[in-house]
N, C-alpha and C positions, 0 to 999 in steps of 0.2 A: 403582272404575275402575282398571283395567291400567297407563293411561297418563298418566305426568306431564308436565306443560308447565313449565318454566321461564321465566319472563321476567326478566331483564335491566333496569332501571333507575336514571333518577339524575333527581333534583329538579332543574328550570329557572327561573328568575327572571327571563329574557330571552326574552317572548314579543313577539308580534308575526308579522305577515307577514313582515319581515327578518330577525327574529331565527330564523322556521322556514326560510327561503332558507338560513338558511346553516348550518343544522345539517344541510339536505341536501347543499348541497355537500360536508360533513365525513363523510358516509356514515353521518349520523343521521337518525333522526323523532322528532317530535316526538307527543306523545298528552296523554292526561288521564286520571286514575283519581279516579272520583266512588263518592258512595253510602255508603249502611247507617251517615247520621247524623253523617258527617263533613268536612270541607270536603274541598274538590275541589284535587285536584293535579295543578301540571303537568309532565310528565314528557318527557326525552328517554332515545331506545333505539336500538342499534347496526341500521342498515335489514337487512344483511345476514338478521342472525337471526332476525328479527321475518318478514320473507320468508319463508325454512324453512318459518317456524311456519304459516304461510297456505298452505304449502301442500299439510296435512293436513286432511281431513275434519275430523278430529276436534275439531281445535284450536279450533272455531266454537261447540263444546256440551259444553265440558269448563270442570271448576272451573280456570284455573290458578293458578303460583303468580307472583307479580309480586314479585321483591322492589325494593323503593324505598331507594336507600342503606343497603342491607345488610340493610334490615326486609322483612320477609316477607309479604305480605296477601296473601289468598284472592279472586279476582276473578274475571268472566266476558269477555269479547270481546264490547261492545256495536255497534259502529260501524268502519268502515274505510274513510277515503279514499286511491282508487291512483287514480294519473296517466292522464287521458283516453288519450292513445299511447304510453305506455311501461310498462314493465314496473317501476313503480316505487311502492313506498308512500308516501303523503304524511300521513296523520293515522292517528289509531290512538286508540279510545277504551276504557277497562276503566270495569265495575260492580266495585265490591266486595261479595261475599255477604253476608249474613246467615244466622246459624244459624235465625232465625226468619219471616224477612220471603221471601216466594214470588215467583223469580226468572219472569221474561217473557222465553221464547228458542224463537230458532227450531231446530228440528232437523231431519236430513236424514231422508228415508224410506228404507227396505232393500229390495227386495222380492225374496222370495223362493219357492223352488217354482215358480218360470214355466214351468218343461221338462214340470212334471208336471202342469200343471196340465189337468182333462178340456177346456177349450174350445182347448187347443193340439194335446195329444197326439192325442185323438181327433176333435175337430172341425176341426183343422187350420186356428183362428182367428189375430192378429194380436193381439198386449199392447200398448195404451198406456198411457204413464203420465200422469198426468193432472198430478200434484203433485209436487216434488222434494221438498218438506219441510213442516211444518207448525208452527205456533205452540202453546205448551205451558206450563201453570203449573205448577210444582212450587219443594219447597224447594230447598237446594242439595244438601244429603244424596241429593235423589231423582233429581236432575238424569241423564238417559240420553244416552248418546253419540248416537243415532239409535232409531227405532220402526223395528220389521219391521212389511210388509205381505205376509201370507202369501196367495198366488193357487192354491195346490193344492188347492181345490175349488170354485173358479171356473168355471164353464160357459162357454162361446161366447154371445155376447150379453148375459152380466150383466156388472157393475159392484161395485167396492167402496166403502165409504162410510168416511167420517170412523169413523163410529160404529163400524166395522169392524173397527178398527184396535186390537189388544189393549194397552192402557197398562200400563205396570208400578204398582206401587202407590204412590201419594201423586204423581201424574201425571196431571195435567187437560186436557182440551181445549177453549178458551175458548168455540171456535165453537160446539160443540155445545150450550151453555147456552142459546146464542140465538134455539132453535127448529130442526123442522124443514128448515127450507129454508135453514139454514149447513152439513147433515149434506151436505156436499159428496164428490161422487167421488172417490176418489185413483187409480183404474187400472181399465182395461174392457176386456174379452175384444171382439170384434168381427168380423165374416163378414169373409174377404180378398172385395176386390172382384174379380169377372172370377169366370175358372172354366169349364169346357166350355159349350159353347155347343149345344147337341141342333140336329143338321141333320136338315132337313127333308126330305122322302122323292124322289126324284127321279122325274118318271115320261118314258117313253121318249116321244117324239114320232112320230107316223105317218108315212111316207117320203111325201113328194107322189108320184102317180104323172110319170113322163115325160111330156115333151111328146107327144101323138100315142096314149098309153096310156089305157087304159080300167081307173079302179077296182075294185076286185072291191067288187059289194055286200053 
């Protein structure tokens, strides 16, 4: 992966609803890094940076790195509580990876080729997208930023599926385990509604004759 995430922390002893009140007033949050067989710590992180960070794509399906009082772990972004009206984070929760044990994350979908696709170019269809992202098992090594869903040989009328969708290797898709009918849609070409309307032929109407005239028969 291209891109590294740095996190920023420091170990807390002073939890509570009060004790997070006032770490936000300080222009901190508060979070928690659990996992891969170790106890769970609580941690507080400057809101500023932690913000930035959320507000990259990427940052949601990336290994990052967290360091905890100067120590370094390998962790994922499981959880995020932001403020019902404000532009503001209130909790923040990290997994730690394992090199062994197979991470449960969501990632974003790409899709691309829409322009070329034939149910656009030539049939002059409508793309929805059905799905923004989907759930995925892999280790941490296999972990991808996002799946591409490629529409360039999509027809007007069809559909793409789960199953569709090209994983890279050592990269699962849970749903599809679970039978047919999880092979869910992710995006479908579709007729635009409307469109010329064929008018129907007009025929001239016979003049009445005048009052007082006589029709030719």
């Amino acid at each position: 992966m291209s891109i590294d995430f740095n996190v920023t922390a420091e170990t807390r002893k002073d939890v509570g609803k009060g004790a997070s009140r006032r770490l936000r007033h300080a222009g901190k949050i508060p979070g928690v890094l659990y996992g891969a067989g170790k106890d769970a710590v609580s941690l507080t992180m400057g809101h500023d940076e932690m913000f930035h960070h959320l507000e990259k794509e990427a940052f949601y399906s990336h290994i990052l790195n967290v360091s905890v009082d100067g120590k370094a772990e390998k962790a994922v972004l499981k959880d995020v509580q932001r403020h019902p009206g404000k532009p503001k984070i209130m909790h923040v929760d990290f997994q730690r990876v394992s090199a062994t044990e197979k991470l449960h994350m969501h990632v974003p979908l790409h899709f691309i080729n829409e322009d070329t696709a034939p149910g656009v170019k030539v049939g002059g269809g409508t793309i929805s997208h059905l799905m923004a992202g989907v759930d995925i098992h892999c280790l941490a090594k296999d972990l991808p930023e996002y799946l591409e869903v490629d529409l360039g040989n999509v027809e007007e009328g069809d559909s793409l599926h789960l199953s569709d969708i090209k994983l890279p290797t050592g990269v699962e898709i849970p749903a599809l385990a679970q039978g047919p009918d999880h092979d869910l849609p992710v995006a479908s070409i579709h007729v635009k509604k409307g469109g010329d309307v064929e008018e129907e032929p007009v025929v001239a109407a016979a003049a009445e004759p005048a009052a007082g005239e006589e029709s030719e028969s």
